[in-house]
C-alpha positions, 0 to 999 in steps of 0.5 A: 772290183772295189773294196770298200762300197763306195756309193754309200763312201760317197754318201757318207762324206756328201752328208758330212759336208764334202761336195760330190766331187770331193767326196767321190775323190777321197771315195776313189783315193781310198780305194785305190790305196786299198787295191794297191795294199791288198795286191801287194799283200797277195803278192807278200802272200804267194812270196811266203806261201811260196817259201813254205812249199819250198821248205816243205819239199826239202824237209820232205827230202830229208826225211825221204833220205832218212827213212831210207837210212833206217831202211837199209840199217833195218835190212843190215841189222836183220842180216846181222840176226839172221848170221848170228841165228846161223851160227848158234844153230851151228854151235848148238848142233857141233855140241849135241854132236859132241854130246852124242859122240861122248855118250856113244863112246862112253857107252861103248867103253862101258 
């Protein structure tokens, strides 16, 4: 598929006094060089478009292993909370325990 319109190429360069075999050589020497530049961009693009999709599956692993880090320290913490609650329950009830058995005998000896 030609890059540049190359009748109107060879046109241009017929008007400017090259000949038509002249003017259709530099037309396909141009073109030629304009394929090759862009199939090599192509290829130079899918390289890097390539290198992108490799570095975004990496970071994407990353940050799966991180979240689940914050996952597991969440869950350790919550069960960290959850013994903490336990034990003040058990220290609040050894207390009105206390409380009750102090009033209870206080009343008994009064």
């Amino acid at each position: 598929m030609p890059i540049t319109n190359e009748l109107k190429s060879i046109n241009r360069l017929e008007e400017a006094g090259f000949s038509h075999d002249q003017a259709k050589a530099v037309v396909e020497v141009v073109e030629e060089g304009l394929q090759s530049g862009f199939e090599k961009f192509v290829e130079v693009l899918d390289v890097k478009l390539d290198q992108i999709r490799a570095d975004m599956r990496e970071m994407e692993a990353r940050l799966r292993a991180e979240i689940q880090n914050v996952r597991l320290e969440m869950q350790t913490l919550r069960a960290e909370i959850l013994k903490e609650q336990r034990d003040q329950l058990l220290k609040f009830t050894a207390l009105v325990m206390l409380i009750v058995a102090v009033f209870g005998a206080a009343y008994r000896f009064f």
